[in-house]
C-alpha positions in Angstrom: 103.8 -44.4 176.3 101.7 -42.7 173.8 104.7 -40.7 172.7 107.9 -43.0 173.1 105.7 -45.3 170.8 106.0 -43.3 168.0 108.4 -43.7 164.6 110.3 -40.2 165.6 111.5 -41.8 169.6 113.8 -45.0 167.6 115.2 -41.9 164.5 115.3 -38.3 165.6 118.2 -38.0 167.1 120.6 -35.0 166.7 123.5 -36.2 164.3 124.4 -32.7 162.7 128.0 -33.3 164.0 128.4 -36.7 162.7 130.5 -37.5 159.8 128.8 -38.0 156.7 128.9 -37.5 152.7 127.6 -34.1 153.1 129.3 -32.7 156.8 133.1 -31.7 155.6 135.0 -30.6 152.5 137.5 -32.3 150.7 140.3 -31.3 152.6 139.2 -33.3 155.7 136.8 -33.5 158.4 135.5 -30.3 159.4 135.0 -29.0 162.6 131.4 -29.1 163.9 129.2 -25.9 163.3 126.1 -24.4 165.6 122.9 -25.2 164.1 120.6 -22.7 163.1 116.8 -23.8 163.0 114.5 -21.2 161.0 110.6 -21.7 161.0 108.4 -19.1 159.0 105.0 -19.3 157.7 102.8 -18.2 154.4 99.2 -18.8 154.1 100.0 -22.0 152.5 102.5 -23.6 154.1 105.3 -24.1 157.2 108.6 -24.3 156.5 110.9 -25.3 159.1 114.6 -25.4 158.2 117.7 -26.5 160.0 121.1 -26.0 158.8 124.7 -25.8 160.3 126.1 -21.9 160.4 127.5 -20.7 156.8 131.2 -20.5 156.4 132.6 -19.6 153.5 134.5 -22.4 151.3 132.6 -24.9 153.8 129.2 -27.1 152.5 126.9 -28.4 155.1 124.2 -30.0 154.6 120.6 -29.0 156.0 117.2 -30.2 156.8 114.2 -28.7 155.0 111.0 -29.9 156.6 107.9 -28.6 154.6 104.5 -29.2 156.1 101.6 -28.1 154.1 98.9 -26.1 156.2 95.5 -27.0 154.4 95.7 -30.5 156.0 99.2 -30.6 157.9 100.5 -33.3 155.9 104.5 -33.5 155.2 105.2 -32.6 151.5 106.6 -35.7 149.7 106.9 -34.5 146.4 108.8 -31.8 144.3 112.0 -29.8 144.7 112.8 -27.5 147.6 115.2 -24.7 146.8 117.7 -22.2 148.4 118.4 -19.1 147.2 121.0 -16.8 148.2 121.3 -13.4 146.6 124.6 -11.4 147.4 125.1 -7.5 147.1 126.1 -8.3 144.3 127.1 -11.0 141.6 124.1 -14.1 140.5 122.2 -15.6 143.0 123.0 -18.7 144.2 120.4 -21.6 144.1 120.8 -25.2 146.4 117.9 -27.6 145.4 116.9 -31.4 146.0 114.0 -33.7 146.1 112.5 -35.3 149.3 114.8 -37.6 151.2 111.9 -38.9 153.1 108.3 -37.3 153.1 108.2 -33.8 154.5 112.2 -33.5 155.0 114.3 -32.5 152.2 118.0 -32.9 152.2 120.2 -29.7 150.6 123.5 -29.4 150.7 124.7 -25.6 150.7 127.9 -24.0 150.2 129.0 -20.3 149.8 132.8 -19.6 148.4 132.5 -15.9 149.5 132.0 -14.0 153.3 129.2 -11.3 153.5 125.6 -11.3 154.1 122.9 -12.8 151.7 119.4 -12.4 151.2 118.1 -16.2 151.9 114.3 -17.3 150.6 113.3 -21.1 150.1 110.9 -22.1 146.9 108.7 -24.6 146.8 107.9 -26.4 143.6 105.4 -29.2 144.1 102.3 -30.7 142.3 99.9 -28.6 143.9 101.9 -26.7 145.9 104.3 -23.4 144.7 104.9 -21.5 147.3 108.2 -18.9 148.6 109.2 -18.4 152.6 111.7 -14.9 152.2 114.0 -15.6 155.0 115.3 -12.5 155.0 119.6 -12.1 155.5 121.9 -14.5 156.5 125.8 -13.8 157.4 128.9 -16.4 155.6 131.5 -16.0 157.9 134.9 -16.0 156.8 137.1 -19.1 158.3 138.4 -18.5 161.6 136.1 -16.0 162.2 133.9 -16.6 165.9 130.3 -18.4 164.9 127.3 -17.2 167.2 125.9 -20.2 169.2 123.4 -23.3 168.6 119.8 -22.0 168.8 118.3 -24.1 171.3 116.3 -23.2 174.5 115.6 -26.1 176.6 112.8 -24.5 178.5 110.3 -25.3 175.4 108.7 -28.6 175.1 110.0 -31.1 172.1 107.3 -32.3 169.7 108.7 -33.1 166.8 107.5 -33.1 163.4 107.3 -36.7 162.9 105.0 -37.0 165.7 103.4 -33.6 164.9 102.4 -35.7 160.8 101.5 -38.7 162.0 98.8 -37.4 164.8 96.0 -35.6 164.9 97.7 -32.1 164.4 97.2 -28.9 163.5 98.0 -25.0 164.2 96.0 -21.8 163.8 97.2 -18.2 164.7 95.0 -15.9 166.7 93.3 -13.5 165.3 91.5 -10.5 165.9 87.2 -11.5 165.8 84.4 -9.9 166.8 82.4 -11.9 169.2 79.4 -10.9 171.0 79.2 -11.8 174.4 76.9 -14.6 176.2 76.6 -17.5 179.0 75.4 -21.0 178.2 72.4 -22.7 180.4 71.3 -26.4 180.2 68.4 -27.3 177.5 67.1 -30.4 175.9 66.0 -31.2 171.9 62.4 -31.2 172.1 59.5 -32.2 169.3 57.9 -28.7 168.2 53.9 -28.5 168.7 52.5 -30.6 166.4 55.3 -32.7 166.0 54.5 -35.0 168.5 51.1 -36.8 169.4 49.6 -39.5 170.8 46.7 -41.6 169.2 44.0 -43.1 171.1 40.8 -45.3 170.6 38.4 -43.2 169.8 36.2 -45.7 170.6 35.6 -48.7 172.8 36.5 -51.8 171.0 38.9 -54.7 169.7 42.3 -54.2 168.1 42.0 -56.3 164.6 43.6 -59.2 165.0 45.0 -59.5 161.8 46.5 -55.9 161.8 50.6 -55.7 162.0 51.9 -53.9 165.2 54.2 -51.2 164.0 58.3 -51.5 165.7 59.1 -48.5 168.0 62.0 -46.5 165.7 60.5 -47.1 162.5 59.6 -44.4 160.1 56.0 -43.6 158.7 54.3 -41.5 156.2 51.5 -39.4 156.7 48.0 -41.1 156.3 49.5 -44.6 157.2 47.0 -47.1 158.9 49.2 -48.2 161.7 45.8 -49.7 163.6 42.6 -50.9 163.1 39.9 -51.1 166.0 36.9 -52.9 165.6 33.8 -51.1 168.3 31.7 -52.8 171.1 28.7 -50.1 170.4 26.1 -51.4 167.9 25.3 -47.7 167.0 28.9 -47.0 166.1 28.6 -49.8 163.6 25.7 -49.1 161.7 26.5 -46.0 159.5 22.7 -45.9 158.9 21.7 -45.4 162.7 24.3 -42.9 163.0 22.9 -40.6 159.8 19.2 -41.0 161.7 20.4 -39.7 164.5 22.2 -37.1 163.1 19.0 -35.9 161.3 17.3 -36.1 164.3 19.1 -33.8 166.0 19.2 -31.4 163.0 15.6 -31.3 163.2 14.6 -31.2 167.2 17.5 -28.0 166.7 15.5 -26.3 164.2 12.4 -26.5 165.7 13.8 -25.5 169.5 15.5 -22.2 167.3 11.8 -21.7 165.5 10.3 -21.6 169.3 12.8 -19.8 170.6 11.9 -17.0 168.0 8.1 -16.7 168.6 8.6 -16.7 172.3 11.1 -14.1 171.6 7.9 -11.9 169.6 5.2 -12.6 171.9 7.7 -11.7 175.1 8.1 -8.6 173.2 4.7 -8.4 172.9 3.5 -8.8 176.2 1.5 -12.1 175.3 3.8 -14.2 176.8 6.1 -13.9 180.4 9.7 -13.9 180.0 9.9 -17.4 181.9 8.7 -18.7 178.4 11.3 -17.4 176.8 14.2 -18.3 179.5 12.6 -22.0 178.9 12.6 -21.3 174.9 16.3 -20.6 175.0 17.1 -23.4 177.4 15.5 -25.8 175.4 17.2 -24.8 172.0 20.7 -25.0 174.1 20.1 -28.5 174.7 19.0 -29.6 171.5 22.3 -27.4 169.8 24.2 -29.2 172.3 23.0 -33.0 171.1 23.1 -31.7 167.4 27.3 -31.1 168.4 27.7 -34.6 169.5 25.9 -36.0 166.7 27.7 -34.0 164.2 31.2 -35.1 166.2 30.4 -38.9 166.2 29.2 -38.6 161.9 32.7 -36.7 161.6 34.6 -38.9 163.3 33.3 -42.4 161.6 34.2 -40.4 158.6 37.3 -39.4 159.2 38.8 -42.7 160.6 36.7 -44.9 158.2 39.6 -45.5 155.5 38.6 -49.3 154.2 37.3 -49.4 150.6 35.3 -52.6 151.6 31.7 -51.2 152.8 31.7 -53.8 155.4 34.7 -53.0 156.5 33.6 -49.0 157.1 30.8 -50.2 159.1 33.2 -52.5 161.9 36.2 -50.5 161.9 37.8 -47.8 162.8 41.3 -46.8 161.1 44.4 -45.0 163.4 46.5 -43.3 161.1 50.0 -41.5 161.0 49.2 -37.4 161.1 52.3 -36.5 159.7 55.6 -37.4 158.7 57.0 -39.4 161.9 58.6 -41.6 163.7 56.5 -44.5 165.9 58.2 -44.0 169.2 56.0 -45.8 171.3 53.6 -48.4 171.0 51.3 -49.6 173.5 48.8 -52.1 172.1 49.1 -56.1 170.6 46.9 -57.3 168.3 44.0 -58.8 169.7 43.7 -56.9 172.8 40.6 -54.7 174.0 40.9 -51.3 174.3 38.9 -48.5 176.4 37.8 -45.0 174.3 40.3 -42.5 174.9 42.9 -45.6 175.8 46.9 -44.1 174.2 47.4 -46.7 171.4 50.3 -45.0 169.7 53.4 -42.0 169.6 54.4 -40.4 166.6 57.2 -37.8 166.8 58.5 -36.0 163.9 62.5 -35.7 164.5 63.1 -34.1 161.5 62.1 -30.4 162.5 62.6 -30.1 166.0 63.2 -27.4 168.9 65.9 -26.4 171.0 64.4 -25.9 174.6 66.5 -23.7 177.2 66.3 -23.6 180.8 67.6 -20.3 181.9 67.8 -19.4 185.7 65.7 -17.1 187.2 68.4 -15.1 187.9 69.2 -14.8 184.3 66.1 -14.8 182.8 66.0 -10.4 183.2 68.8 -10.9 179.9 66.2 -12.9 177.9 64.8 -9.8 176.0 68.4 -9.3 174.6 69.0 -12.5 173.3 70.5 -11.5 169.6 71.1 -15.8 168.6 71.9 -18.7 170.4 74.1 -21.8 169.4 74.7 -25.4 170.4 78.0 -26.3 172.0 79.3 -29.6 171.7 82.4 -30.9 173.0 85.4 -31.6 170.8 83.2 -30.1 167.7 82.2 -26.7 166.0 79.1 -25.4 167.3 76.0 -25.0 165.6 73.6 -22.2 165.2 70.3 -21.8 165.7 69.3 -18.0 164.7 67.3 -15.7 166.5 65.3 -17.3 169.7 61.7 -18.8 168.2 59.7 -17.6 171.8 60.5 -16.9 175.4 57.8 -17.6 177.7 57.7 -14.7 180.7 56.7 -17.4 182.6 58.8 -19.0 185.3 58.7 -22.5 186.6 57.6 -22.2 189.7 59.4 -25.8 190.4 62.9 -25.4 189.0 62.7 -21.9 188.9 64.0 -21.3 185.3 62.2 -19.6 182.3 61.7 -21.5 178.5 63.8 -20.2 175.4 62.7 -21.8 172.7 65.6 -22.1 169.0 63.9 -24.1 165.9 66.9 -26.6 164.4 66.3 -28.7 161.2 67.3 -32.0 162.1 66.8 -33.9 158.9 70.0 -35.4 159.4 69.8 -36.6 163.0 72.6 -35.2 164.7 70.3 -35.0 167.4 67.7 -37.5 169.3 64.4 -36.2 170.2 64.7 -35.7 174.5 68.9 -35.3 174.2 70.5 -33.2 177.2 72.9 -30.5 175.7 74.4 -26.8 176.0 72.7 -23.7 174.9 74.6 -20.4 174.5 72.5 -17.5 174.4 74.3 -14.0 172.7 73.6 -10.7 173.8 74.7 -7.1 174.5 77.0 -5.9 171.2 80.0 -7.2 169.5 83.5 -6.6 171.0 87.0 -6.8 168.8 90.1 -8.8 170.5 92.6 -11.1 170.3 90.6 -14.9 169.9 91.6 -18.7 169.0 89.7 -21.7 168.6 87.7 -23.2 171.6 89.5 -26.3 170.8 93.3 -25.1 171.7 92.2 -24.2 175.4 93.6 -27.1 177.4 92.7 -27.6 181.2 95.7 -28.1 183.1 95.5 -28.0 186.7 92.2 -26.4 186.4 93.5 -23.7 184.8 93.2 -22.7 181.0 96.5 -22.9 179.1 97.1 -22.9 175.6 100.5 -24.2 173.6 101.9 -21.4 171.2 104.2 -22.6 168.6 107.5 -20.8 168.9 109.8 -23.5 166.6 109.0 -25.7 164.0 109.3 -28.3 166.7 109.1 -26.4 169.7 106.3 -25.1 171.6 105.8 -22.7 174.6 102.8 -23.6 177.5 100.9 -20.6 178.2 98.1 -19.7 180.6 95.5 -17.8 179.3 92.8 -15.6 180.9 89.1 -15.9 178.6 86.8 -14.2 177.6 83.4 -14.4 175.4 83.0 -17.6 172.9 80.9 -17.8 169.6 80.6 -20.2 166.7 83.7 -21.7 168.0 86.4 -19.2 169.2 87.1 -17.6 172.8 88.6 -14.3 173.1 91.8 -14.0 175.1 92.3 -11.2 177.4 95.6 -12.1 178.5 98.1 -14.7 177.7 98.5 -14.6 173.2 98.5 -11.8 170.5 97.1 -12.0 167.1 100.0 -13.9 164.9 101.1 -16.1 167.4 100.2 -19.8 166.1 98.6 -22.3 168.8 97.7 -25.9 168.5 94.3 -26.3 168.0 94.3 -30.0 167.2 96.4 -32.0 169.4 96.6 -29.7 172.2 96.4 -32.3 174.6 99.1 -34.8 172.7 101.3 -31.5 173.1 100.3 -31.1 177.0 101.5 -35.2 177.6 104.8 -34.3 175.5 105.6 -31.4 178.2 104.5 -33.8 180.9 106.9 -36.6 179.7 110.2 -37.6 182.0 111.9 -38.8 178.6 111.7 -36.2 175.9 113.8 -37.5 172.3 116.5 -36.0 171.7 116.3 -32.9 169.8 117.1 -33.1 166.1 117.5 -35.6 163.0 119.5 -37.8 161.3 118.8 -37.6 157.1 
């Protein structure tokens, strides 16, 4: 449906044999001519030309379709232009603007039999290019003419279809690749990129604080909560200096015993119980002078009001880092336990690529050169040289960690996203390769679709080999030069499926 719905199924009919101003001489009609169709290439554009069998004294006109290769778009504008160069005498030149975009209508006529040198110039705003055709017989009139080229066995797509789709070519080339095999991994926050805040004390959540929307963005040192404690000691910044100078001191004198029990031991005035009990003591007073220090630190730290009052009844949850709030699990008003998960922050900006290899795989870890996302229907992306591989297994799913670093700053990716991990290894082999994107399943076997014609294409199954940044060697099936579709491979594969191909040809 796809197909018969397009501009080319109501106009692209053959009509080479019809009548027209340009399709017999002046002496009356002239008897229809073989068509020859001519496609040729340069780095800049395709030319595909049709035109009916030269015969000297008799014009005919042909069909000069000119597709430019940076984009595929039909050429609409400039002067197309046959040359023919003889053994000898001036070379004759046949030129005429675009009859419709893409297709340009020349009429060409030769007085004199022989073989010519033919090449077609392209003179466009933007685009000067020159296909050399190489030669081209004028047969004398009555002379036999060589058949229509035309092999039904190749599938129709036509170059009115082929410029208003998605469509494109590429020819295969010879590429280094280095092999690999893909496992399963998932985008995962790196360490320290992702944390969850908790009360750090018993207490309230402010009423009058704003809870913060899961997605939203925050800077670091942002107060996304404020908690307000049960404990009178963790609200009186004076009771918690006292006791932080009392443990300073009880630790100083338990060190001060410790060290003349220490002399008279040595001495042999004292037993060394006394000292095991010195020691002992000091331990638990160095211990009580930890937590003391801790709480002072930590009323410090999440202290952030400028109001003095306010230092003294709250405490202040701020962002870490850079982040994204991806959880929240508090309202205002609420009542909160110490250690109780208030908030997640994740930073989604610099992220990791986390692989899960199989334990039968994991012996080819210490060769990993790079590895690379794959993604369906687009260019993969890579990641560099692994980050760390952990040597240890899961002993659930069996699989060992490969870790890749990716800079997500433009969020291709979501934090926690399934995708495809190929890892490279071993060395770099030359052969034939084409884009990942030209390999069509069909019948659950690879094929590709090789352009043989300007508007004809051959289906080919291919045998593969290794992929990287995009292209998959071919072992069997193309050669470097042949051109396959790499966009629109599949519009291609429903063209050779159809019952009701168009007719092969156009009228101008």
């Amino acid at each position: 449906v796809l197909l018969c719905s397009m501009p080319a199924c109501d106009d692209h009919g053959h009509s080479h044999g019809e009548p027209d101003d340009h399709g017999h001489d002046d002496h009356g009609p002239a008897v229809e001519r073989p068509t020859i169709a001519v496609t040729h290439w340069t780095e800049r554009s395709e030319l595909f030309m049709e035109y009916p069998v030269f015969v000297a004294g008799e014009s005919g006109r042909s069909a000069i379709h000119v597709t430019a290769l940076e984009d595929f778009s039909p050429l609409s504008e400039g002067e197309a232009v046959v040359v023919l160069r003889g053994p000898d005498g001036p070379a004759l030149e046949f030129r005429d603007g675009p009859s419709r975009p893409g297709i340009f209508g020349v009429d060409l006529r030769v007085d004199r039999p022989g073989v010519y040198d033919m090449s077609l110039r392209v003179d466009a705003p933007g685009l000067q290019d020159v296909h050399e055709l190489g030669p081209v017989t004028v047969y004398a009139p009555g002379d036999p003419l060589p058949g229509d080229d035309d092999d039904g066995a190749e599938i129709s797509f036509l170059k009115e279809q082929q410029w208003t789709l998605e469509f494109g070519t590429v020819a295969a080339v010879e590429r280094a690749i280095r092999p690999g095999f893909t496992v399963p991994a998932a985008v995962a926050p790196r360490p320290g990129g992702d944390v969850v805040l908790t009360a750090p004390v018993p207490g309230r959540i402010d009423p009058s604080a704003d809870v913060p929307v899961p997605g939203v963005r925050v800077r670091a040192g942002t107060v996304l909560a404020r908690i307000a404690p049960r404990s009178d000691d963790l609200r009186d910044a004076a009771g918690l200096r006292a006791s932080l100078v009392e443990a300073e001191q009880a630790h100083g004198l338990a060190v001060q015993e410790r060290d003349r029990a220490r002399r008279l031991v040595e001495a042999r005035a004292l037993p060394q119980r006394r000292l095991d009990e010195a020691e002992a003591s000091m331990a638990a007073t160095e211990a009580r002078l930890d937590a003391a220090r801790e709480r002072w630190s930590r009323f410090e730290s999440l202290s952030q009001s400028s109001d003095a009052r306010d230092v003294r009844t709250t405490f202040a949850l701020s962002a870490p880092f850079d982040g994204v709030v991806s959880d929240v699990r508090f309202t205002v008003g609420v009542s909160v336990e110490g250690n109780e998960p208030i908030l997640r922050i994740v930073d989604p900006d610099r992220v990791h690529v986390v692989g899960a290899v199989p334990e039968s795989l994991a012996s080819a870890l210490q060769a990993v050169a790079s590895g690379e996302l794959v993604r369906e229907a687009r260019p993969p992306i890579g990641l560099g040289p692994p980050l760390a591989i952990n040597p240890v297994l899961d002993p659930v799913a069996r699989t060992a960690e490969i870790r890749f670093a990716l800079d997500n700053r433009d969020g291709r990716f979501r934090v926690g996203e399934a995708v495809r991990l190929r890892l490279l290894v071993g060395d770099e082999a030359v052969r034939t390769a084409i884009p990942e994107s030209a390999v069509v399943q069909d019948g659950g076997r690879p094929v590709v679709f090789v352009q043989s014609g300007g508007e004809s294409f051959e289906r080919r199954p291919v045998r593969l080999g290794d992929a990287a940044d995009g292209w998959v060697q071919v072992l069997e099936g193309v050669t470097p030069g042949e051109r396959v579709v790499h966009r629109g491979a599949y519009l291609v594969r429903l063209a050779a499926m159809s019952t009701q191909i168009p007719a092969h040809g156009h009228v101008h």
